[in-house]
Structure formats: structure tokens, C-alpha cells
N, C-alpha and C positions, 0 to 999 in steps of 0.2 A: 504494500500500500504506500502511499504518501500522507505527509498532513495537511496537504491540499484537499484528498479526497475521503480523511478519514470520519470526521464528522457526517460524512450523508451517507457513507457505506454503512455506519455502523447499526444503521435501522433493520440491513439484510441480514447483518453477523448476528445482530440480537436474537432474531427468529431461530439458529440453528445451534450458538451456543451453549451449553453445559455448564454454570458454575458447579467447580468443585468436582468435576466428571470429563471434562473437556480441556486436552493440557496444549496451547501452544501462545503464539505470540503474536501478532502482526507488525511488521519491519518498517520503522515509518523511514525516509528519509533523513528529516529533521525532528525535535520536540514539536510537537502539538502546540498551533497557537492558541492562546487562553480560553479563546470562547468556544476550543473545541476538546483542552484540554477536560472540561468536565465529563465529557464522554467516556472518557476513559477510567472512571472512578465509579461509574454505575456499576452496579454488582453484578448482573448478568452480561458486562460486555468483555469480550475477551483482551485479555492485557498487552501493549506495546511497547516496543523497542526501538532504538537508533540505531541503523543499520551502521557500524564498524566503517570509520571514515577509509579505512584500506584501498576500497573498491573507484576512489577517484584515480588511482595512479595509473589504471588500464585505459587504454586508446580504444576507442570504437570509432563505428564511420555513420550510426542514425541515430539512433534514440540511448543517451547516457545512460537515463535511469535502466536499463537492459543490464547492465553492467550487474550495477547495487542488485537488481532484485534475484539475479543470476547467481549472487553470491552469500545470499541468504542464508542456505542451505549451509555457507561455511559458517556464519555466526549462529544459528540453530545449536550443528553441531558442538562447538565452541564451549555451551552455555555448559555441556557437561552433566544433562540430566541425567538421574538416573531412570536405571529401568527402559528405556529406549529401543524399542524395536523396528519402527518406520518413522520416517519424515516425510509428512504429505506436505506438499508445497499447492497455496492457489491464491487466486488476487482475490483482494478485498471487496469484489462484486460475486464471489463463488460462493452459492448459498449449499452449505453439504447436507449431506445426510449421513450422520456421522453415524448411527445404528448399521446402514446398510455397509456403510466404508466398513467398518469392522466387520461385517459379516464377511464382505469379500477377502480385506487381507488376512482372515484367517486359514482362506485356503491355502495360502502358501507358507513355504518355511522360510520365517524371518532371520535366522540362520543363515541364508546363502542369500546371492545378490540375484535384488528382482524389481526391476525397473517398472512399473506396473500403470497404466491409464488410457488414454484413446486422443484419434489423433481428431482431426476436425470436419463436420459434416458434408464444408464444401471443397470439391475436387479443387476449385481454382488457388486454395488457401495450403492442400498438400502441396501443391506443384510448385507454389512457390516458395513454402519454408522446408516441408518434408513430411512423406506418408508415414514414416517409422517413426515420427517424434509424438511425445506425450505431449499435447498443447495446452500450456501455463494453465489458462484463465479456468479449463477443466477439471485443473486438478489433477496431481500423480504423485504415488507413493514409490519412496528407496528403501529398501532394507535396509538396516542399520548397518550391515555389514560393505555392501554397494556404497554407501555414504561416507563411511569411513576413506574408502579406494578416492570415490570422489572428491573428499573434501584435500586432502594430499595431491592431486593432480588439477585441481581445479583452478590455479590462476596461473598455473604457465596454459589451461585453455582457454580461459578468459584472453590471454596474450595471443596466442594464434589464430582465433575463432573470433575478432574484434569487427569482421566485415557481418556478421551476423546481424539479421535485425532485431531478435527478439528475446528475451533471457532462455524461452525453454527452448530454444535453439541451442545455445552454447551448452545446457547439460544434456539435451539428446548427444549432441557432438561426444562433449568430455564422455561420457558414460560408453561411448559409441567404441573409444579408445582403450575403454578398460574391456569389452569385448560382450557387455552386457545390451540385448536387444529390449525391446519394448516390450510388453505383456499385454496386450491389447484386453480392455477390461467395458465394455458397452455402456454400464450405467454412468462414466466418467463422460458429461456432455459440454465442451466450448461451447457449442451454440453458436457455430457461424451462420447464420440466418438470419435474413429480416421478413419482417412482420409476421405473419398471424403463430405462434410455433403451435398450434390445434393439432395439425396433422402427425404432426412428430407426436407429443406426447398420448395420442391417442392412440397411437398404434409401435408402443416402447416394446424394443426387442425383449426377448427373455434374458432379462438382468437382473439384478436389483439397482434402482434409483440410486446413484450416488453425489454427482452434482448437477448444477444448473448456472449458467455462465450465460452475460451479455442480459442479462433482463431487464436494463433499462435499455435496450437497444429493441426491444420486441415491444410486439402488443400483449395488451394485461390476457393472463392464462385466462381469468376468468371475465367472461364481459360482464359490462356494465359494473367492474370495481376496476381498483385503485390494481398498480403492481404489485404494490406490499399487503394491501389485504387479499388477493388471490395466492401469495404465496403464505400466509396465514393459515388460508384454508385447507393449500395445500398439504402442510406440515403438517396440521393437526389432523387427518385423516391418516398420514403418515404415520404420528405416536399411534395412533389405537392399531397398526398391524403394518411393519415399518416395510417388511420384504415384500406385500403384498402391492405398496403405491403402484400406479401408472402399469402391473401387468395386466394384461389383457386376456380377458374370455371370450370365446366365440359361440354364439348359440342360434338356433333356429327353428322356426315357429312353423312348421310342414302345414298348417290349415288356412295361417294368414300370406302362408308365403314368404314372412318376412327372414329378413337377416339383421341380427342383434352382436353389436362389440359396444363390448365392456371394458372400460380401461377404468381399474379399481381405485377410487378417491377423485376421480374427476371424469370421467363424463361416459353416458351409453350414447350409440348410434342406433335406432332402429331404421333400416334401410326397407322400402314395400317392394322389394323382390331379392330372390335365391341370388348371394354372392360367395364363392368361391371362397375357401377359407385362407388362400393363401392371397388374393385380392384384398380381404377385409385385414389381414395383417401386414399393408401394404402401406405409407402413411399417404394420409390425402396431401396434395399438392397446394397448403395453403402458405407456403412461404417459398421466397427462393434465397440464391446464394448472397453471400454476405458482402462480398467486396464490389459485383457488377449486378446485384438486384437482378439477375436471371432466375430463369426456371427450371436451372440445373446449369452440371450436372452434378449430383450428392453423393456420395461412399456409397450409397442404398438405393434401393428404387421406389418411386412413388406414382402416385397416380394422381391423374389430372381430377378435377371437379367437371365434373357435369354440365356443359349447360343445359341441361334439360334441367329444370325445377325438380321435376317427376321423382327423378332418380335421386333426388338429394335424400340424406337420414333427417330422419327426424332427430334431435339431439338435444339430449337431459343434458346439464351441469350438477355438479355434486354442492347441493345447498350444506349440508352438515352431516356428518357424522359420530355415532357414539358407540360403547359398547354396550350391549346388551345381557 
């Protein structure tokens, strides 16, 4: 983050926070100016750092701050916690799901080096940073053991790797040297997209939910509210059964005809005719690429909307949830 932008994130970070259950930092550039310093003193908001003035001595050729946030990961390290098994790294717009994050990284051994995330939805965004890289704003876990290798090797990369434009460029690079590849993990989402993201989250691959990246860049998940109260919503559908958010059930009605998806804590589609189950899990085409506002092309395949009216679903949103 910066303390430019730590004050207005901190509304996103509040929603997915843990006091006293949730252990990390956010890496300001500078101290927090005064009227943003209180933010940081509220009890559910996660605690800040000055990023280790080191990271000014390295040359780049676009964006400085790339440097600093690149090198994060070395002052994390540094702090010397105990107990440490991963270092998830994400910008201060990455709203987690820190349930489902821990259900993923526990499938692997923290023990060996495992570079773990996903890279970004739109084709034109691999091609120009890279398909095998875990992209920042997504979010991606190191092993503590990978971090170690990393933090030792990491600013003679910073030094070679200075033409780079982005931080999670130079540790795909570094990581790349240590011989460690990517672990591709789906519920890890940059969100290169703009407007509606409907289509995606209603038809979320078999994952578990783990971030959500760019949401002041999209249209609000839910209509007719605010960003931060549709992601309200969504969270708290999330606590009452965490692995279950955004998967998707498919069902159908043989006397009405109809075809029913369900994507669990946010919305049904009922569709008035027989669709193909691998069409219904297909997501609808209501956003395109993120850098040229196209209609592709995406890592995945989607389908177009209708214009026929006819063919459109009818489609619920999820007003509230409880347990029963």
C-alpha cells in the first residue's frame, strides 16, 4: 500500500480482517498523514509498516514504487516472526478470504518451496507481463522455505530485473531463478476486467473463493448498492459456509423446461429453456478485457448474451443469509 491510499482502502481491509486471528502488516511507503493516521489505531484494522528505506538504491525504468512493494516480502521476512509458514503478499485493494486461503494452502507442504496463485483473466495482460506469473493485486502465497531462497537472492534481482514494470514481475523473475514455477490456484482473482464482473462470479470455477482484486474498477457485484455494501453481503454469506461462496449448482426443471445455476451466496439464473450443462458453466459475457475494453480474448471461454430478450434468465440476487 501507500499513505496516499491507505485511508480509503482501509474500508475493504476492515470487511476481511481478523483481530487477534489475522497476522500480517500492510507496507506503507511513508508514516500515515495525521488525519489518516487514526485508521490505523481502530481495532479491527490491520496494523502498518515503513517499508525499509533500502529499496530506493535500485534503478528501475517505470513505476518506482514496483521496487519498494517488490521488496516487501524482504522486510516481512526480516521482522523475524515466529511460527511462519507462508507469506501471502496483495495490494491494499485485495479483499481475501482468508478461511478459504487457509483451506487451500493447507494442501501443500509448507516444508518445500511453493510459489502458489493465478495469473490474470485477460490474454492481453499475460502477453505483456507473463502467463506463469502470480499477479500482485491477486494475491500469492511463498512457502517459508521459497522465501527464505528468495529473500537472499532478491536484490541482486531487483538489480537485473529493473526494466520490469511491475513488483510481481521481478519475484515471478527472482523465484523463476531459484527454479521454483507457479502453482496455479483459481480462486486467486486480479480481476483484469471492466464493468459488469456478473458473468464471472456466477459461473466461478470449482475452487474455493480466495480473492477479489480491482473492485473499485468494476461495477457494484450487487445492483442497486454501494461496492462496499455488496461486498458486505458478500462476506457475510461467506462466514455462515466459507468453501461453499460463488460454487455453482446446476439443476433442471424436465416439466417447465427450465435450466437453473446457482452460484451459492449470490445469485440463481433460471433460464425458460434446456441449456447444456457445460454452457451454463460457461460465464456470461458481461465484461470485457481490462487494458483495451474488448470482448476478449480471456484464459477461459465465455458466452455472449442474447439478444433475444427471450433467452435471457431470469435472475434472483442473494438479499441475506442465515443459519438455520
Amino acid at each position: 500500500g501507500s499513505a496516499a491510499t491507505w485511508h480509503d482502502r482501509t474500508r475493504y481491509i476492515n470487511l476481511w480482517w481478523k483481530p487477534n486471528r489475522t497476522r500480517g502488516f500492510v507496507w506503507l511507503d511513508e508514516e500515515p498523514r495525521e488525519k489518516n493516521r487514526a485508521s490505523s489505531t481502530i481495532a479491527n484494522t490491520i496494523p502498518y509498516r515503513v517499508s525499509d528505506p533500502g529499496w530506493t538504491r535500485f534503478r528501475y525504468s517505470s513505476s518506482r514504487s514496483a521496487v519498494r512493494i517488490a521488496r516487501i516480502i524482504w522486510d516481512s521476512f526480516k521482522l523475524n516472526l515466529p511460527n511462519v509458514r507462508w507469506f501471502v503478499m496483495g495490494d491494499d485493494d485485495t479483499v481475501f478470504f482468508t478461511d478459504n486461503l487457509l483451506s487451500v494452502l493447507t494442501r501443500y507442504d509448507h516444508n518445500q518451496m511453493w510459489y502458489i496463485g493465478c495469473n490474470s483473466e485477460s490474454v492481453e495482460q499475460n502477453v505483456m507481463h507473463a502467463y506463469d506469473m502470480a499477479f500482485g493485486g491477486g494475491g500469492f502465497a511463498v512457502s517459508y522455505p521459497l522465501a527464505e531462497k528468495l529473500v537472499n537472492a532478491l536484490d541482486g534481482c531487483l538489480e537485473r530485473y529493473y526494466y520490469f514494470y511491475g513488483s510481481d514481475q521481478r519475484i515471478w523473475a527472482c523465484i523463476s531463478e531459484i527454479g521454483v514455477s507457479l502453482t496455479p490456484e483459481r480462486g486467486f482473482h486480479q480481476l483484469d476486467i471492466r464493468g459488469d464482473p456478473y458473468g464471472l462470479l456466477g459461473a466461478h470455477p470449482i475452487a474455493p473463493l480466495v480473492t477479489l482484486h480491482h473492485i473499485d474498477y468494476l461495477n457494484s457485484l450487487f445492483p442497486n448498492r454501494t461496492q462496499l455494501d455488496s461486498l458486505e453481503t458478500l462476506i457475510h454469506a461467506y462466514r455462515i459456509d466459507p468453501n461453499r461462496i460463488l460454487q455453482q449448482s446446476l439443476c433442471y426443471d424436465t416439466k417447465r423446461e427450465w435450466s437453473i445455476s446457482i452460484s451459492w451466496g449470490y445469485t440463481i439464473q433460471i433460464y425458460p429453456l434446456f441449456l447444456s450443462a457445460n454452457n451454463l458453466a460457461m460465464p456470461l459475457q458481461t465484461f470485457k478485457t481490462w487494458r483495451s475494453w474488448r470482448d476478449g480474448p480471456f484464459i477461459f471461454n465465455t458466452r455472449s448474451v442474447s439478444p433475444d430478450p427471450c433467452d435471457h434468465p431470469v435472475v434472483y440476487f442473494l438479499d441475506s443469509v442465515e443459519n438455520v
